[in-house]
MARLO-405500 format. One line per 5 residues: number of its first residue (from 1); their letters; for each residue x, y, z of N, C-alpha, C. Coordinates in Angstrom, 1 decimal, decimal comma. Layout:
BEGIN
NUM	A	X/Y/Z/X/Y/Z/X/Y/Z ~ ...;
***
This chain:
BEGIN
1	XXXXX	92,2/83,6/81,7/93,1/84,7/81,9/93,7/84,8/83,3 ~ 95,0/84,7/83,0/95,4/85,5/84,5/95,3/86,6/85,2 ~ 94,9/86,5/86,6/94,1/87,9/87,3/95,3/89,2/86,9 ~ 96,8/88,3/86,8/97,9/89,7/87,2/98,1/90,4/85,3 ~ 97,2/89,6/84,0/97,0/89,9/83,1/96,4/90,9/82,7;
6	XXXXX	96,9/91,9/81,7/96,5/93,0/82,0/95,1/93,2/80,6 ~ 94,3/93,6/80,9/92,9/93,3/80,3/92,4/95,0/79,5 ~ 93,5/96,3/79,6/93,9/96,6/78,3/94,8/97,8/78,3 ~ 94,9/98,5/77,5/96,4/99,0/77,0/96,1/100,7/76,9 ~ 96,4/101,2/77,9/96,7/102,5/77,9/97,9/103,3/78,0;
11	XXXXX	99,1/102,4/77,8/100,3/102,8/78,2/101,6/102,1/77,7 ~ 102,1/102,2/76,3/102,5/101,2/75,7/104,0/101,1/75,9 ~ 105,3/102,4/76,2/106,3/102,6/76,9/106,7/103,6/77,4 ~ 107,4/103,4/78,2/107,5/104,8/79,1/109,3/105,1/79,1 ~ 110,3/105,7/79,2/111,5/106,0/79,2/111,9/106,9/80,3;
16	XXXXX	113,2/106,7/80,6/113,9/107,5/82,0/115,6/107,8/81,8 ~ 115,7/108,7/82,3/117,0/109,0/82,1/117,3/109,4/83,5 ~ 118,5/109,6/84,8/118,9/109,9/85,1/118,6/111,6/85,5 ~ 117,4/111,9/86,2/117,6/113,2/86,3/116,3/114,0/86,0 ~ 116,1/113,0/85,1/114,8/113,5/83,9/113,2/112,7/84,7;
21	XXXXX	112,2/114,1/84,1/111,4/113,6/84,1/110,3/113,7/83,3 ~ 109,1/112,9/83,9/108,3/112,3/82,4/107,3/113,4/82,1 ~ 107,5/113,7/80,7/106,6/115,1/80,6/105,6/115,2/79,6 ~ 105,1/113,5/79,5/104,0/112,9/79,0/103,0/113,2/79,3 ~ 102,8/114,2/80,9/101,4/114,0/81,4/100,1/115,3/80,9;
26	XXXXX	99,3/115,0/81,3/98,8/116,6/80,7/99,2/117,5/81,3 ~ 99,1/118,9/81,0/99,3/120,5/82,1/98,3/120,3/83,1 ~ 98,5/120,2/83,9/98,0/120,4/85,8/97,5/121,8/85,2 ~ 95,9/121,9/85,8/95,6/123,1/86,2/96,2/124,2/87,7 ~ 96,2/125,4/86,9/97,0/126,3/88,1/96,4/126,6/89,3;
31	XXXXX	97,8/126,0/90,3/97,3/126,1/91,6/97,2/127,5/92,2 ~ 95,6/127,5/93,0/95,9/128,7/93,6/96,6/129,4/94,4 ~ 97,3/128,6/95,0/98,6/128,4/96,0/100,0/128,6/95,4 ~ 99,9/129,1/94,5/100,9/129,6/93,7/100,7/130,7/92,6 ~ 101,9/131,5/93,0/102,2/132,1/94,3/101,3/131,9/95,8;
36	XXXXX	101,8/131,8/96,6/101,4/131,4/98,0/100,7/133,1/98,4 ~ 99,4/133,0/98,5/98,9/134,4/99,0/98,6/134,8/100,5 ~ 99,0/133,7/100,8/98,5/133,7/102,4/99,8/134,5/103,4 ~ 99,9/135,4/103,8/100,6/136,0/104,6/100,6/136,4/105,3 ~ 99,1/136,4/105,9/98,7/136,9/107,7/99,7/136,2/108,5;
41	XXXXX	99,9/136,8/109,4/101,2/136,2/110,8/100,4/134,7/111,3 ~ 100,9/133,6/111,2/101,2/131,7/111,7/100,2/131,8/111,0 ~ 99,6/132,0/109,2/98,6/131,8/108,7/98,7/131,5/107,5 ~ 100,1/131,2/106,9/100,6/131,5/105,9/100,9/130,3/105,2 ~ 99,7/128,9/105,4/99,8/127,5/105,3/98,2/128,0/103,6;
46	XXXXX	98,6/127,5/103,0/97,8/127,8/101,8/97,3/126,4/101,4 ~ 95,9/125,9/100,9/95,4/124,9/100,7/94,4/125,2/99,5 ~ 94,8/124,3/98,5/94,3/124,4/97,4/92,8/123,3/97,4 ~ 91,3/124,5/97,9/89,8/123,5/97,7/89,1/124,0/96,5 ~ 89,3/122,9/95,8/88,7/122,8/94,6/88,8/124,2/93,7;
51	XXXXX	90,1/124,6/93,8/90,6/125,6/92,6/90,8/126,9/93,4 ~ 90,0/127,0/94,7/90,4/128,4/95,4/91,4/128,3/96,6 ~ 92,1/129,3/96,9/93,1/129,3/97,8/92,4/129,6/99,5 ~ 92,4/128,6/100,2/92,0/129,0/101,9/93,4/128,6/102,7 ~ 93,2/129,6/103,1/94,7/130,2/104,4/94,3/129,4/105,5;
56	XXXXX	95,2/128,3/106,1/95,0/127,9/107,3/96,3/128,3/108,3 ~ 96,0/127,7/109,9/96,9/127,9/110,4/98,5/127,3/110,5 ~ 99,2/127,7/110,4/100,6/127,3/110,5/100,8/125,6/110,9 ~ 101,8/124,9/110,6/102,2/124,0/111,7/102,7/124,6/113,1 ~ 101,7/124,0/114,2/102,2/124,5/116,0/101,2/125,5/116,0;
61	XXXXX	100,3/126,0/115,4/99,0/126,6/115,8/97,8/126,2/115,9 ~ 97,2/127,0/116,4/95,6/126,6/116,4/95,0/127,7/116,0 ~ 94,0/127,5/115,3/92,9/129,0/115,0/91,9/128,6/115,8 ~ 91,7/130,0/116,1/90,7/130,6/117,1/89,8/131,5/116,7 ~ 88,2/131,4/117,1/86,9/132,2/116,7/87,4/133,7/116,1;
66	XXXXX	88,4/134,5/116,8/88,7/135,9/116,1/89,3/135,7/114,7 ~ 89,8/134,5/114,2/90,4/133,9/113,1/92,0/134,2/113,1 ~ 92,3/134,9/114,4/94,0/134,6/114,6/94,3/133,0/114,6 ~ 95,9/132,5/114,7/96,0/131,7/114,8/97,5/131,3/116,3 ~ 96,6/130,7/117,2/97,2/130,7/118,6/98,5/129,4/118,8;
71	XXXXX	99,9/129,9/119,1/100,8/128,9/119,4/100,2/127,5/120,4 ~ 100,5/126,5/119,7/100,0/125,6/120,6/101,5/125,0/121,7 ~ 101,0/125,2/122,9/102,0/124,9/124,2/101,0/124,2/125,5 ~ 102,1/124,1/126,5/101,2/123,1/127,3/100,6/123,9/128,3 ~ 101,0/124,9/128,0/100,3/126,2/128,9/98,8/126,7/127,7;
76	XXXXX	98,9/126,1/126,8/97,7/126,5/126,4/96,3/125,6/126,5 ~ 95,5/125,6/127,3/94,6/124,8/128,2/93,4/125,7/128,4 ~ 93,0/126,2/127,7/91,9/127,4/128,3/90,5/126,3/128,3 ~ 89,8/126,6/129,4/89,4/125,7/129,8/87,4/126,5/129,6 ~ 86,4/125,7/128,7/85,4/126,3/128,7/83,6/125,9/129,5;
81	XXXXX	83,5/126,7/129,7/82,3/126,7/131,1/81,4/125,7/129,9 ~ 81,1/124,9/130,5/79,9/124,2/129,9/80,1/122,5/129,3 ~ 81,6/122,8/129,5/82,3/121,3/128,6/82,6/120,4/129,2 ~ 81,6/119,5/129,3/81,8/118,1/130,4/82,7/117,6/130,5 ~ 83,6/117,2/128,9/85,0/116,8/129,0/86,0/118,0/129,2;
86	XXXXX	85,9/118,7/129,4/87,3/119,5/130,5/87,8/119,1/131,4 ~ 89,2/119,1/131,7/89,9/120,2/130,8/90,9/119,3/130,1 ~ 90,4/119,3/128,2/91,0/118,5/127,5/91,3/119,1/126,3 ~ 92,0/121,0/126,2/91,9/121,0/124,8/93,6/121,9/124,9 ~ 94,3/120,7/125,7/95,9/120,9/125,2/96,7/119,7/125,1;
91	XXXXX	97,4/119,1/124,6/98,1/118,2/124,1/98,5/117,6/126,1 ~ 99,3/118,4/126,9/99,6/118,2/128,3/98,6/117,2/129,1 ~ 96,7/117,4/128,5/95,5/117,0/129,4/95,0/116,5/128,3 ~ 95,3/115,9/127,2/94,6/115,0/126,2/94,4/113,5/127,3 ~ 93,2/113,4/126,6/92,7/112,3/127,2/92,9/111,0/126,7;
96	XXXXX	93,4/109,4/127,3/93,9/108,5/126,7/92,5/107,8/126,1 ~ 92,9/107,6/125,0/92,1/106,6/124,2/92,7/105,4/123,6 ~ 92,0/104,2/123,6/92,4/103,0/123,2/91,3/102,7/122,2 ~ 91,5/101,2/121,4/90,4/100,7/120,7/89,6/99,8/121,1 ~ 88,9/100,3/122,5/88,0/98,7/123,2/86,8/99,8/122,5;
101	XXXXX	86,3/100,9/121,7/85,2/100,9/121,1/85,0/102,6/120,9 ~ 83,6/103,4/121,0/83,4/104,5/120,5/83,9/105,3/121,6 ~ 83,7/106,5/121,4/83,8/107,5/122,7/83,0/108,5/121,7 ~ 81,9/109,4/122,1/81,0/110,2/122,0/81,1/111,6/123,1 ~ 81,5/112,8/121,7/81,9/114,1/122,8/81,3/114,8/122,0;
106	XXXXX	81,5/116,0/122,5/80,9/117,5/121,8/81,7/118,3/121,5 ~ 82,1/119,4/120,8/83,0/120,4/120,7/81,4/121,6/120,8 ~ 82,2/122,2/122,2/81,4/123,1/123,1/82,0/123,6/123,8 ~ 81,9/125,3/124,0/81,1/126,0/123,1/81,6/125,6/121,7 ~ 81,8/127,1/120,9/82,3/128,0/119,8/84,4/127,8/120,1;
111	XXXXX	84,9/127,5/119,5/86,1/127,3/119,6/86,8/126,3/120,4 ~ 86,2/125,6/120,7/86,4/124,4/121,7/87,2/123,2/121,0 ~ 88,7/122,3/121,6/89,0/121,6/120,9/89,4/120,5/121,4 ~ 89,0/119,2/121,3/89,2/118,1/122,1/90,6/117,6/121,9 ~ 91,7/117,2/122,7/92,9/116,2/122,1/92,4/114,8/123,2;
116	XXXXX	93,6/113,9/122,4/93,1/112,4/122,8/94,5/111,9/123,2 ~ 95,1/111,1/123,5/96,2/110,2/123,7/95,9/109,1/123,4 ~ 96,9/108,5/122,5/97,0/106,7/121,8/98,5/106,6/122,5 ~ 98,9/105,6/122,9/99,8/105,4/123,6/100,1/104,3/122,4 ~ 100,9/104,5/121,3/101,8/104,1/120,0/102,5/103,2/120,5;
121	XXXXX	102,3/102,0/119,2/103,7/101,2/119,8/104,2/100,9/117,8 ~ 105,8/101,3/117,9/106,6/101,1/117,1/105,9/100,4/115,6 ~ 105,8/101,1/114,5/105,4/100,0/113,6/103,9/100,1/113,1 ~ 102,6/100,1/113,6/101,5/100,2/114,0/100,6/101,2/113,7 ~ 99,7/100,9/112,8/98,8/102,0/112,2/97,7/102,2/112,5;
126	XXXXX	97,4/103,0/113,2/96,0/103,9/113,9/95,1/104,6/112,8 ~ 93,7/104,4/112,9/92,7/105,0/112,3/91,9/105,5/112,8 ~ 91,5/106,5/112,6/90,9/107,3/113,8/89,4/107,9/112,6 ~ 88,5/107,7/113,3/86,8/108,6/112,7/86,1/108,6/113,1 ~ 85,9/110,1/113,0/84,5/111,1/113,3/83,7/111,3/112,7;
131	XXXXX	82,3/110,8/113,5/81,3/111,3/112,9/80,3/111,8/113,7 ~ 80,3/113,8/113,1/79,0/114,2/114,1/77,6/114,0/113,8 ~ 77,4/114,2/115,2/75,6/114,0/115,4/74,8/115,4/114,7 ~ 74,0/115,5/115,4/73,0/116,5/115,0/73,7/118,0/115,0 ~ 73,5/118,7/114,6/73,9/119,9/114,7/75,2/120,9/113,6;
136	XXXXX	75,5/121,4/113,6/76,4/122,0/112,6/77,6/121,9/112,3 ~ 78,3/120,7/113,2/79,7/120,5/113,5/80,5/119,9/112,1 ~ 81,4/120,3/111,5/81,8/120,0/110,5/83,4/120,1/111,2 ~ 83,6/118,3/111,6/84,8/118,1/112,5/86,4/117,8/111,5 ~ 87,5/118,1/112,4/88,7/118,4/111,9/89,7/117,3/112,7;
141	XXXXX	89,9/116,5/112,3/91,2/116,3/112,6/92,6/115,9/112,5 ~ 93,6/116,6/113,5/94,6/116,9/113,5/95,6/115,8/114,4 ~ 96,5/115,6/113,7/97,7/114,4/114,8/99,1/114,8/114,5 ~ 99,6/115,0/116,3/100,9/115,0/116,9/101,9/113,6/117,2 ~ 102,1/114,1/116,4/103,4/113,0/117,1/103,9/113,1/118,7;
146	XXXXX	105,4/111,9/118,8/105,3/111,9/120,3/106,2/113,3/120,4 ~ 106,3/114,0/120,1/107,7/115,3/120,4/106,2/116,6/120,0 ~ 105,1/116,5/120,0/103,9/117,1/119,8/104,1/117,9/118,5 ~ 104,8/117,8/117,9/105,0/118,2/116,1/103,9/117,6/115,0 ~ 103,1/118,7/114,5/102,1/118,0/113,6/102,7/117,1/112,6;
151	XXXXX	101,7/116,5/112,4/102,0/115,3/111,6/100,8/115,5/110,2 ~ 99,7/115,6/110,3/98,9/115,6/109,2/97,3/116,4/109,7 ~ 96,1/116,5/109,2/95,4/116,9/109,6/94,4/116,5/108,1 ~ 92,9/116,4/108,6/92,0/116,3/107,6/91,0/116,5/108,0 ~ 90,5/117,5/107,1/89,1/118,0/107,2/87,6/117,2/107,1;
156	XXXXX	86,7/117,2/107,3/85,2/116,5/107,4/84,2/116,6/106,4 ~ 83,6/115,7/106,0/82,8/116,0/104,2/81,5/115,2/104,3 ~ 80,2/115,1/105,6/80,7/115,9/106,9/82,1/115,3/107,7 ~ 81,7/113,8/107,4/82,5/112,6/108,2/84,2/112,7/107,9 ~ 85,2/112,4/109,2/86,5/112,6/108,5/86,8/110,9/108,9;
161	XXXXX	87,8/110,5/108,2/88,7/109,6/108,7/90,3/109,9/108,6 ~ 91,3/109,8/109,5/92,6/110,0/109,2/93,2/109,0/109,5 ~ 94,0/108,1/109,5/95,6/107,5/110,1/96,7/107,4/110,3 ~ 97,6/107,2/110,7/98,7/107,3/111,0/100,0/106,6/111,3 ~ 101,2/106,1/111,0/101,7/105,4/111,1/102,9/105,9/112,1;
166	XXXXX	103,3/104,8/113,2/103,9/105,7/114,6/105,7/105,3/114,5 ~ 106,0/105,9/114,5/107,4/105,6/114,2/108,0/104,8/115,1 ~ 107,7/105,5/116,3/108,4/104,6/117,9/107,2/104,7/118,6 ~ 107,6/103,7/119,7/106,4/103,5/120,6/106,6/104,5/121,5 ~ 105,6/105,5/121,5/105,2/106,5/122,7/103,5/107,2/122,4;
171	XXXXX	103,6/108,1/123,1/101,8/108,8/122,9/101,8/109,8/121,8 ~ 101,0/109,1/121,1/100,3/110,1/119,6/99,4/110,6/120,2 ~ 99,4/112,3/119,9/98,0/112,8/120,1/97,0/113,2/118,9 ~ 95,8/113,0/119,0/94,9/113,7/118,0/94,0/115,1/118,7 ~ 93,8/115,7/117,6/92,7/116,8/118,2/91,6/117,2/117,6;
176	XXXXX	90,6/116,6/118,0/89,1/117,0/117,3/88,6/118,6/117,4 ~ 88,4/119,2/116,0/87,7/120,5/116,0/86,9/121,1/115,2 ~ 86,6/122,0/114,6/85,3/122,0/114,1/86,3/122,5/113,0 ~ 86,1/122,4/111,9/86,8/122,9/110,8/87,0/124,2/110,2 ~ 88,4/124,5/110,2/88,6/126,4/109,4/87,8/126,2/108,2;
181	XXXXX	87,5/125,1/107,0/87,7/125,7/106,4/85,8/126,0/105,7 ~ 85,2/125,7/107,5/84,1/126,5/107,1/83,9/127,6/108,3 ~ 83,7/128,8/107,5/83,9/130,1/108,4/82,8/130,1/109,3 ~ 81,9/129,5/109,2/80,3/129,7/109,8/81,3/129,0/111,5 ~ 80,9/129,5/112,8/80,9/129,2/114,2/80,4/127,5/114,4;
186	XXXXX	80,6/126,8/114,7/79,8/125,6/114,7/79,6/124,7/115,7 ~ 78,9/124,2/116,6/79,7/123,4/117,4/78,4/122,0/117,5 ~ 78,8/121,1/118,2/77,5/120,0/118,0/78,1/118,6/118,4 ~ 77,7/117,3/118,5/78,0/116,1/119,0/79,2/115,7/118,1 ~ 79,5/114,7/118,8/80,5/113,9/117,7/80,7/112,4/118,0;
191	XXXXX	80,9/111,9/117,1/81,6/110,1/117,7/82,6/109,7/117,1 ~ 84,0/109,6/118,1/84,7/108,8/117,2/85,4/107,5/118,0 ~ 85,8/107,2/116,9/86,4/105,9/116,8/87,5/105,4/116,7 ~ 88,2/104,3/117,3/89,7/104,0/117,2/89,7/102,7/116,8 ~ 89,6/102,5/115,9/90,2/101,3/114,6/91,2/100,4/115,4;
196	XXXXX	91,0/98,9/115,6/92,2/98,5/116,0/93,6/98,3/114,9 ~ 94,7/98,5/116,0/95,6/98,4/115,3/96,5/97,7/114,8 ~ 97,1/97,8/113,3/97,3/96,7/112,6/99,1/96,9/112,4 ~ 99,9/96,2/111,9/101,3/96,7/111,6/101,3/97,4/110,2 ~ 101,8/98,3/110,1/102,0/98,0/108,6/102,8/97,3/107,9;
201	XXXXX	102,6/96,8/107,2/103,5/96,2/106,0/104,5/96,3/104,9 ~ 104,7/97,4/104,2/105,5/98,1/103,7/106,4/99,0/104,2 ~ 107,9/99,6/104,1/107,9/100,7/104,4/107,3/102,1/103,7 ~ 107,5/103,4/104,4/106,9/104,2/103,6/107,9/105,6/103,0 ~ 108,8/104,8/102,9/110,3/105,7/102,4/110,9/105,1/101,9;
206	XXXXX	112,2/105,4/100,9/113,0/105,1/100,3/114,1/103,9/100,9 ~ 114,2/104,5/102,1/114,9/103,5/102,9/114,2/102,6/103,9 ~ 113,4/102,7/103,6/112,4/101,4/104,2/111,8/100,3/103,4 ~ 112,1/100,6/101,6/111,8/100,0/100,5/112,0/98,6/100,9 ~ 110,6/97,7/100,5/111,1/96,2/100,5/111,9/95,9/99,4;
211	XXXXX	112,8/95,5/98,9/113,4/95,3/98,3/113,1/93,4/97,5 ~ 112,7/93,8/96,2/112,9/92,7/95,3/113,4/92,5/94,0 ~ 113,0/91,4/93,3/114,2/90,7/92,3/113,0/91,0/91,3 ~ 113,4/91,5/90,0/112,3/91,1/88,2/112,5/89,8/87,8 ~ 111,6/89,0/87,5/111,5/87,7/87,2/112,1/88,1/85,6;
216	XXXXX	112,9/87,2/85,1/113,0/86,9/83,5/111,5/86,9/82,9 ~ 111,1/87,4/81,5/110,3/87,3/80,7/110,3/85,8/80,3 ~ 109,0/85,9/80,1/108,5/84,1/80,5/108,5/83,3/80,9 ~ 109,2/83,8/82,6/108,7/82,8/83,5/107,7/82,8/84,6 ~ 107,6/82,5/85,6/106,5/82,6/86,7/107,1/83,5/87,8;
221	XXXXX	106,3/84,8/87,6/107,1/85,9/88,7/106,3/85,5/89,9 ~ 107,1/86,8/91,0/106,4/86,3/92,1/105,7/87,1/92,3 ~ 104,8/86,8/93,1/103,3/87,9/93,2/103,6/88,4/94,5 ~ 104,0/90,1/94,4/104,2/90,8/95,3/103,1/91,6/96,1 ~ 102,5/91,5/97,4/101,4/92,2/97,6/101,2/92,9/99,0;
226	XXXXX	100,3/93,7/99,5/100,5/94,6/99,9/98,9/95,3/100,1 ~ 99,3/96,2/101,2/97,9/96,8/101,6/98,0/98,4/101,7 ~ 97,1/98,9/100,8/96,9/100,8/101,5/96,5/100,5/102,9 ~ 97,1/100,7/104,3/96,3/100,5/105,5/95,2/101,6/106,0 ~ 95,9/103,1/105,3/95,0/104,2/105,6/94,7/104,8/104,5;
231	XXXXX	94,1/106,2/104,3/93,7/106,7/103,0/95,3/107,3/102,5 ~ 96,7/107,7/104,0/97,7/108,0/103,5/98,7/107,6/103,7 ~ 98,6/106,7/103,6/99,5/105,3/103,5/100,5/105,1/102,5 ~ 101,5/104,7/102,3/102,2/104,9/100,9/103,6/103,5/101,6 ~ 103,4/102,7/99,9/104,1/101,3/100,3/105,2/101,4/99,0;
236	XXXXX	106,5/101,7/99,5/107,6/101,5/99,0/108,4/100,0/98,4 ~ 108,6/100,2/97,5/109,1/98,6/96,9/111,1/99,6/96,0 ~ 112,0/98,5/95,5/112,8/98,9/95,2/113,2/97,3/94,3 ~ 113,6/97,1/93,1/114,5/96,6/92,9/115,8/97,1/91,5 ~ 116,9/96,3/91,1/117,8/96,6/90,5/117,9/96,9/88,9;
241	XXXXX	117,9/97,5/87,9/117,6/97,6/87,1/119,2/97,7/86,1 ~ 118,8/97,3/84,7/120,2/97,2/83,6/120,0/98,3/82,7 ~ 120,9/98,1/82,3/121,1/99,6/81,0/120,4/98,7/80,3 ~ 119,9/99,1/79,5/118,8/99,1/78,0/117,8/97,6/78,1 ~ 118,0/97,7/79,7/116,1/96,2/79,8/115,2/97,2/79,9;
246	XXXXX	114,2/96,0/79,4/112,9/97,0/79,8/112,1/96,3/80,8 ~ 111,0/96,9/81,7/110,9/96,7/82,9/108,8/96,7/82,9 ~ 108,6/95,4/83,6/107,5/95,7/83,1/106,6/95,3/84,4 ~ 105,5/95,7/85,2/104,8/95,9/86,3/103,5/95,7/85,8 ~ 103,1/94,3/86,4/101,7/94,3/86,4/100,8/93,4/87,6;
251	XXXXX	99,7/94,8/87,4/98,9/94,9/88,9/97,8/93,8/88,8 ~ 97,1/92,8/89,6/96,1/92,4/89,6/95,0/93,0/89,5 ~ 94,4/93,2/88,6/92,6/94,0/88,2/92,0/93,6/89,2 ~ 91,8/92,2/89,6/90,7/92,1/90,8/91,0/92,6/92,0 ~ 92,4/93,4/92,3/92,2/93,8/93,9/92,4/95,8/93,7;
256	XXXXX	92,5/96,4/94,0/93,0/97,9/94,2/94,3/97,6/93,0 ~ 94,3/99,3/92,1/95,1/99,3/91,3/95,7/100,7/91,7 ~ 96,9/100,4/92,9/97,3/101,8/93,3/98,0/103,0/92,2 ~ 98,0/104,1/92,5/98,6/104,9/91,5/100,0/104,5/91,9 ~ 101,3/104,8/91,0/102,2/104,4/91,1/103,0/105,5/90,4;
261	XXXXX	104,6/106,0/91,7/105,1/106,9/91,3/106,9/106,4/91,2 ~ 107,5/106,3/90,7/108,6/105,6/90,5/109,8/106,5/90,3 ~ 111,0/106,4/91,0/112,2/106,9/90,6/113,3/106,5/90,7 ~ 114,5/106,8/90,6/115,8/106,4/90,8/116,9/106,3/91,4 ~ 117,5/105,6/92,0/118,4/105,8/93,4/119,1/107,1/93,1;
266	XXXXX	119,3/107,9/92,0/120,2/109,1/92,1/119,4/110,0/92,0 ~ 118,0/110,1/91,8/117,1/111,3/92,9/115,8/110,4/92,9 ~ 115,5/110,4/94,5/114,4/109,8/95,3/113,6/110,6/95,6 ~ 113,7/112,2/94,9/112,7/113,7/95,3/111,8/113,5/94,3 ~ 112,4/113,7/92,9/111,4/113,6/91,6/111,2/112,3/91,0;
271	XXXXX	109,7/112,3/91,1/109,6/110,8/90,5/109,5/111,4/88,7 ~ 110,3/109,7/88,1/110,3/110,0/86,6/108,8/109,8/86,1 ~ 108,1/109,1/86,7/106,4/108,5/86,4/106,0/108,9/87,2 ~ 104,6/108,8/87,5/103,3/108,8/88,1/102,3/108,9/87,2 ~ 102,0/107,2/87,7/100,8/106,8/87,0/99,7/105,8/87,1;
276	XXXXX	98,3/105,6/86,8/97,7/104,5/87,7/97,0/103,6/86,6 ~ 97,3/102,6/86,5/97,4/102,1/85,5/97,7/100,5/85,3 ~ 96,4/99,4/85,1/96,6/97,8/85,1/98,3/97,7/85,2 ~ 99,2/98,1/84,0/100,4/97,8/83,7/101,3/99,4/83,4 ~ 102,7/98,9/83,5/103,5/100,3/83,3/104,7/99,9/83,2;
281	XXXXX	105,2/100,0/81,7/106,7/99,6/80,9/107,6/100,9/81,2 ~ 109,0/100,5/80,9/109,8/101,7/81,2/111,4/100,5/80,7 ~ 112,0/101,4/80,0/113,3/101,0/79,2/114,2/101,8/80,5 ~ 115,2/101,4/80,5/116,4/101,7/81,8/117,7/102,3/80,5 ~ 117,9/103,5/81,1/118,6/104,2/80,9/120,2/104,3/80,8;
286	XXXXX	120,1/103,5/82,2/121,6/103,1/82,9/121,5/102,4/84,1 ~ 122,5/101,4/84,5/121,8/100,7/85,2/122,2/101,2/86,7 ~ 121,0/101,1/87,5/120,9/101,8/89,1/119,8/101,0/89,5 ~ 118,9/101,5/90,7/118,2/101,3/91,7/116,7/101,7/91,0 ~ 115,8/100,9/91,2/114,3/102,0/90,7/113,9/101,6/92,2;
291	XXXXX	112,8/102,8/92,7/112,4/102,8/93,6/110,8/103,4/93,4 ~ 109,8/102,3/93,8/108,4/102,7/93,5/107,5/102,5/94,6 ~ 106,9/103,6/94,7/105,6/104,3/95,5/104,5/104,2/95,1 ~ 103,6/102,7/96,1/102,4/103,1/96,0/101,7/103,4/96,4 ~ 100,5/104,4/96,1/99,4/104,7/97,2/98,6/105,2/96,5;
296	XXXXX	97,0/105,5/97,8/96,1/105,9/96,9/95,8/107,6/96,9 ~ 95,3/107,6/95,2/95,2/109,5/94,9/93,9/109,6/95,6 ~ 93,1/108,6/95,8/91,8/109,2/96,4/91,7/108,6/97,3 ~ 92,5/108,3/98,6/93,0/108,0/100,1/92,0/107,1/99,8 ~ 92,0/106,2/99,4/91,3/104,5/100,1/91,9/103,7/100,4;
301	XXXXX	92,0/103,0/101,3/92,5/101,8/102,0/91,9/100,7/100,8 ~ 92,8/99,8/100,3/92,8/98,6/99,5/94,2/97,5/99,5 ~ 93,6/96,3/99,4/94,5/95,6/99,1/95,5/96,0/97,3 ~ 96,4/94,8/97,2/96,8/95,0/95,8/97,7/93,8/95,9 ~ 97,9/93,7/94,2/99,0/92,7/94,4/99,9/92,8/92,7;
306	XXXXX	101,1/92,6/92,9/102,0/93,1/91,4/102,8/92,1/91,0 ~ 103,4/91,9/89,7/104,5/91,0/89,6/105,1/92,3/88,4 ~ 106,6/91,9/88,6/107,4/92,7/87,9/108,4/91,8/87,0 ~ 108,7/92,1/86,1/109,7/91,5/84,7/110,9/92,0/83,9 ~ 111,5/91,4/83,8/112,8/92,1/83,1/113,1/91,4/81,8;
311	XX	113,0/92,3/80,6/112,8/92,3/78,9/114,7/92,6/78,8 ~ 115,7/91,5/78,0/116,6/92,2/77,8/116,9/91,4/76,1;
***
């Protein structure tokens, strides 16, 4: 058998129209984040953990021990008696970090927040992980781009990992902290780590789609492949599609079988699919653009590899 053969059948056709989408899937349980309940002042960021609603701080804030949530600026530097690495907890005095190996800090006292500087070059994906030592620290972290605009943020279970893909070359910041979304005070060692960095390979947008051809039915397609680099990583592909072919996608079982969310050059907001699945058919409606998203629903970094077919 061939590895890109699909070994069995959960999904036999799928259809699209222009507009429409697929409403094959089951009912999503209701988020608690909807309605959005969170309305305290820069607090009003709602996060759905495991079915309950926790309020975090805004994009451009920071929360702080009283559980306000504090504008982050480069005047905001408050600097705390006891913290060997001071004064490093404003984006202005982040400290440079590279990947020649660990760096080992503390978040000390109670509200204490480390930032770091990667000095980004164009293209290039950074992975960054914490892992604390002894004590109660359940770490957070957060990453700025070069114009200091959040970018993403992930919490610790206890260990976190995040990464990041840099648009242009300048200094990405990160910021290590103890996590909102356990209310308990915490503070304790930590170690993290800077992953060397790799390019990515895909783009991660519509207009960064690699762009390819469907092989005719029965002959030797080409094997398209590709890497999740981080847990949120997402690898865009695009090719051309006919009114009434049908279109057929299939993943190699032996490497990562990313979820896959697909749509159409006349809306690139709603995808018509999303689905994760050896293989995934779909008849064309009219002929346009399909444009498919892969990545992983449970952030792992994996290889993968696809060939795609056109039935007319």
């Amino acid at each position: 058998m061939h590895p890109l053969t699909p070994r069995f059948v959960l999904l036999s056709a799928l259809f699209f129209a222009p507009g429409c989408l697929d409403t094959s899937q089951p009912t999503p349980a209701k988020n608690p984040c909807e309605p959005n309940p969170c309305t305290q002042a820069n607090k009003t960021t709602c996060a759905n953990d495991n079915g309950q609603a926790v309020c975090l701080c805004s994009q451009g804030t920071l929360p702080r021990p009283n559980g306000t949530c504090e504008a982050v600026t480069n005047a905001n530097c408050p600097e705390h008696p006891g913290d060997s690495a001071e004064p490093d907890d404003c984006i202005a005095r982040a400290a440079p970090l590279d990947a020649t190996g660990t760096r080992t800090q503390g978040i000390e006292p109670v509200g204490d927040y480390d930032f770091f500087r990667i000095d980004a070059t164009a293209r290039n994906v950074y992975v960054l992980t914490v892992t604390p030592g002894q004590g109660a620290l359940l770490p957070r972290v957060d990453v700025f781009d070069h114009e200091g605009k959040w970018i993403r943020a992930k919490d610790g279970n206890p260990g976190v990992q995040v990464g990041f893909k840099a648009r242009v070359g300048a200094p990405y910041t990160v910021r290590v902290s103890h996590s909102p979304r356990d209310p308990s005070p915490a503070t304790g060692p930590y170690t993290l780590q800077l992953a060397p960095p790799v390019q990515d390979d895909h783009g991660d947008t519509p207009q960064e789609a690699t762009g390819l051809v469907p092989a005719p039915a029965g002959t030797s397609a080409t094997i398209h492949s590709g890497r999740i680099e981080y847990g949120q990583d997402e690898d865009y592909f695009s090719f051309p599609v006919v009114l009434n072919a049908t279109y057929r996608i299939e993943f190699d079982t032996t490497r990562t079988v990313p979820t896959l969310a697909a749509f159409i050059r006349e809306n690139v907001k709603d995808p018509f699919l999303t689905v994760q699945n050896s293989y995934v058919e779909f008849r064309a409606a009219s002929s346009t653009t399909v444009f498919i998203d892969l990545y992983s629903a449970n952030e792992t970094p994996g290889a993968y590899a696809f060939r795609v077919f056109e039935y007319r």
